[in-house]
C-alpha positions in Angstrom: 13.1 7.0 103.2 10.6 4.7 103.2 9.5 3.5 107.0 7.7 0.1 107.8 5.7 -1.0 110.7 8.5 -2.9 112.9 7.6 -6.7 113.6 6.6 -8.5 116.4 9.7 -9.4 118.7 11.8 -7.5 116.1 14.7 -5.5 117.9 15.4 -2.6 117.4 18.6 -3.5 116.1 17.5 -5.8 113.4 14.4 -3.3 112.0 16.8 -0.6 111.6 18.9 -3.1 109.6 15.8 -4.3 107.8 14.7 -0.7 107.1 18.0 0.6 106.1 19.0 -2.5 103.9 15.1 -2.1 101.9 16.0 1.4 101.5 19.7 0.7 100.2 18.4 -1.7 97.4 15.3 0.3 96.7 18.0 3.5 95.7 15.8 5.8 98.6 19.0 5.8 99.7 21.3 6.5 96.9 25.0 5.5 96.3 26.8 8.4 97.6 24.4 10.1 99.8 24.8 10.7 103.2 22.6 9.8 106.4 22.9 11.0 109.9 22.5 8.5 112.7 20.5 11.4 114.4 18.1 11.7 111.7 17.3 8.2 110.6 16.7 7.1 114.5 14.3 10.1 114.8 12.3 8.6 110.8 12.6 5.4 112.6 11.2 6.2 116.5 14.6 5.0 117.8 17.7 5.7 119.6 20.6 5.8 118.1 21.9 3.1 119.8 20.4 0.5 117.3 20.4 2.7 114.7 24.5 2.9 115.3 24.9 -1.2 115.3 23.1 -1.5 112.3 24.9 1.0 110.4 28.1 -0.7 111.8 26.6 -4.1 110.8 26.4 -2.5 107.4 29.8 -1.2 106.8 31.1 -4.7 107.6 29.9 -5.6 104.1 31.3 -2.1 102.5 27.7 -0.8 101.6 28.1 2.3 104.5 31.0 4.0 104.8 30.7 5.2 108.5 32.7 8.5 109.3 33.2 9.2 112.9 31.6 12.6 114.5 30.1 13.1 110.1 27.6 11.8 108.3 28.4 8.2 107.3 27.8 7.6 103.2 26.0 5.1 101.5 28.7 3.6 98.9 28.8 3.8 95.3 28.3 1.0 93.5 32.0 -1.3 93.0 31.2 -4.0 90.6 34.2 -5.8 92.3 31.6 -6.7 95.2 29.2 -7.1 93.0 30.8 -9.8 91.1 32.1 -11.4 94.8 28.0 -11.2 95.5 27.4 -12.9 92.3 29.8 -15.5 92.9 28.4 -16.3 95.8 25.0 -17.0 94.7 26.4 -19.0 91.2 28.1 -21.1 93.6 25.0 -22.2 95.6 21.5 -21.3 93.5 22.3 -23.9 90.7 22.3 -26.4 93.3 19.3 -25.3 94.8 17.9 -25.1 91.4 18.9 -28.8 91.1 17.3 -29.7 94.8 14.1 -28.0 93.8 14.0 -30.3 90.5 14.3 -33.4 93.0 11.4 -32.1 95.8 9.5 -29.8 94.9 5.6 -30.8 94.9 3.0 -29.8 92.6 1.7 -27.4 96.0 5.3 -25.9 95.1 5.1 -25.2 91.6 1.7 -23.7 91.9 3.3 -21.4 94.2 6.4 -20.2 91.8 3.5 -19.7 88.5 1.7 -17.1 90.9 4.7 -15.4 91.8 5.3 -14.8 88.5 1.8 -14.0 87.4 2.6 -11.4 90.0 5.6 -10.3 88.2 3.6 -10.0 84.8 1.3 -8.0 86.5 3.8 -5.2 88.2 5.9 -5.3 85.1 2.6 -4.3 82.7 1.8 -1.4 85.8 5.4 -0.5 86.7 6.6 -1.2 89.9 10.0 -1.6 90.9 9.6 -1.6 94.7 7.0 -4.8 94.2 8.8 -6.5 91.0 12.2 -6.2 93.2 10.5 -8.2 96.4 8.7 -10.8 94.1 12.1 -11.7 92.3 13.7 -11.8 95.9 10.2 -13.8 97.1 10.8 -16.1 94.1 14.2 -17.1 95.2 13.5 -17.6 98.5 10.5 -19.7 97.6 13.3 -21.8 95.9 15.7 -22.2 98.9 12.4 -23.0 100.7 11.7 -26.0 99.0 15.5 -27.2 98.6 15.0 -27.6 102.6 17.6 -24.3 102.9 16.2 -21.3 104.4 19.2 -20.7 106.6 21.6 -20.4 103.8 19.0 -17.6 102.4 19.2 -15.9 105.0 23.1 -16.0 105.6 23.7 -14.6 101.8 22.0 -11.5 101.9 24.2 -9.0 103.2 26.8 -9.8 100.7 23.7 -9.7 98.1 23.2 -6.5 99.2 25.2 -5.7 96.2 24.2 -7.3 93.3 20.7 -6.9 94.5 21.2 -2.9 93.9 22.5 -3.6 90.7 19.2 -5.3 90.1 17.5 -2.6 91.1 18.9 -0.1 89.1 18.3 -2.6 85.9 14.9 -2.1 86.5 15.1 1.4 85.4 17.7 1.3 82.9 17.8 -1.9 81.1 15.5 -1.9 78.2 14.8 -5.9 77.3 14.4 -7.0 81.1 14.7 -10.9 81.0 14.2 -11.7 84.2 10.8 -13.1 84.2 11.6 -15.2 81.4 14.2 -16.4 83.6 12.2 -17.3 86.4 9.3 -18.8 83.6 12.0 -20.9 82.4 13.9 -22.2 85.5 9.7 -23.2 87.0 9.0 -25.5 83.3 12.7 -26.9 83.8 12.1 -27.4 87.8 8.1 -28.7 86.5 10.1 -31.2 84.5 12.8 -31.9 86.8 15.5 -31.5 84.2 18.0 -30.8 86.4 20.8 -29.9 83.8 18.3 -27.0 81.8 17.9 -25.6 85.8 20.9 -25.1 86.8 22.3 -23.8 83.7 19.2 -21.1 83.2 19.7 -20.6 86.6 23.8 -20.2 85.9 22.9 -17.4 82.7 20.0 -15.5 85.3 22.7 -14.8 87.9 24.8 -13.3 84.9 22.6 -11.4 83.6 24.1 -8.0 85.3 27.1 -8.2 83.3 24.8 -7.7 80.3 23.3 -5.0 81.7 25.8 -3.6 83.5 26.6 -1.2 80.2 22.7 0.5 80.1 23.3 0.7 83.7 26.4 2.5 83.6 25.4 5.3 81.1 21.9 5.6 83.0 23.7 6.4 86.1 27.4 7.0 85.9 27.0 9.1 89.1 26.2 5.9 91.1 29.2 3.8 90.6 32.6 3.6 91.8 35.3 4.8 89.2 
């Protein structure tokens, strides 16, 4: 599992939720395998106290199926909550898409073109870890500049989902579109055509049912039957 440094005025609670969410998404911790409370307080220098909440803060969203006086088990992948996830974010990040179009200044768009120069780069020198956070950067940057970081932050549990999914295209998925995505929904956003965003944004947030068939013969293990 891979441990970060734990923030300033972060509690206890919420690094061991940032730590074990990172970990879920990144596939350290893989659909199906088990954690001890026990064991991830000691990785994490805590007590089990806030390693138990956010483990229970987890399972609220189905990604940790907690078994009493056991192990609790990090779930497979359903594509049942992956599509809820996905609805989720069709429902709002078109209109985001659409706000960006109407505010975002040229300070703003300088900002998205780097993010994706990033991506270029860790796409050319493979790196999901770093291509993962600058596609979840790239949206945030977006909700940023709508004026609606609250709602960012109130979706991610629930993306915990589709965002795995995401990371397991990484690895599996042979013609990986997402950067053209992303280049396409900055020129429609550059050019505030607000139709051409939302609908690029619309076919980007779809994407996983293309790729859900690559995924599922890559790793059949990992998903829910």
């Amino acid at each position: 599992m891979q441990i970060s440094e734990k923030l300033p005025r972060e509690t206890g609670r919420d690094y061991a939720l940032r730590t074990l969410k990172a970990n879920i998404i990144s596939l350290e911790l893989a659909p199906g395998s088990r954690v001890s409370e026990n064991e991830l307080a000691a990785q994490m220098g805590l007590s089990r106290t806030p390693v138990r909440e956010a483990l229970i803060e987890l399972s609220k969203v189905n990604i940790i199926e907690i078994h009493p006086q056991k192990r609790s088990t990090i779930s497979l992948i359903d594509y049942d909550l992956v599509e809820e996830s996905r609805f989720l974010r069709n429902a709002v990040e078109p209109e985001i898409a659409e706000l960006a179009c109407r505010m975002a200044t040229p300070d703003d768009i300088l900002r998205l073109k780097e993010n994706i120069r990033l991506q270029h780069f860790y796409l050319e020198n493979f790196s999901a870890g770093r291509l993962l956070s600058l596609d979840n950067e790239f949206h945030q940057t977006l909700f940023e500049v709508a004026g609606k970081q609250q709602i960012f932050a109130l979706i991610q549990n629930l993306s915990i989902h589709f965002d795995r999914v995401r990371s397991l295209a990484l690895f599996s998925v042979s013609d990986l579109k997402i950067i053209q995505d992303h280049e396409k929904i900055v020129e429609a956003i550059s050019e505030k055509d607000v139709t051409a965003a939302r609908e690029i944004m619309k076919l980007h947030l779809n994407r996983y049912k293309i790729d859900a068939v690559q995924i599922r013969e890559k790793y059949p293990q990992y998903i829910k039957p």
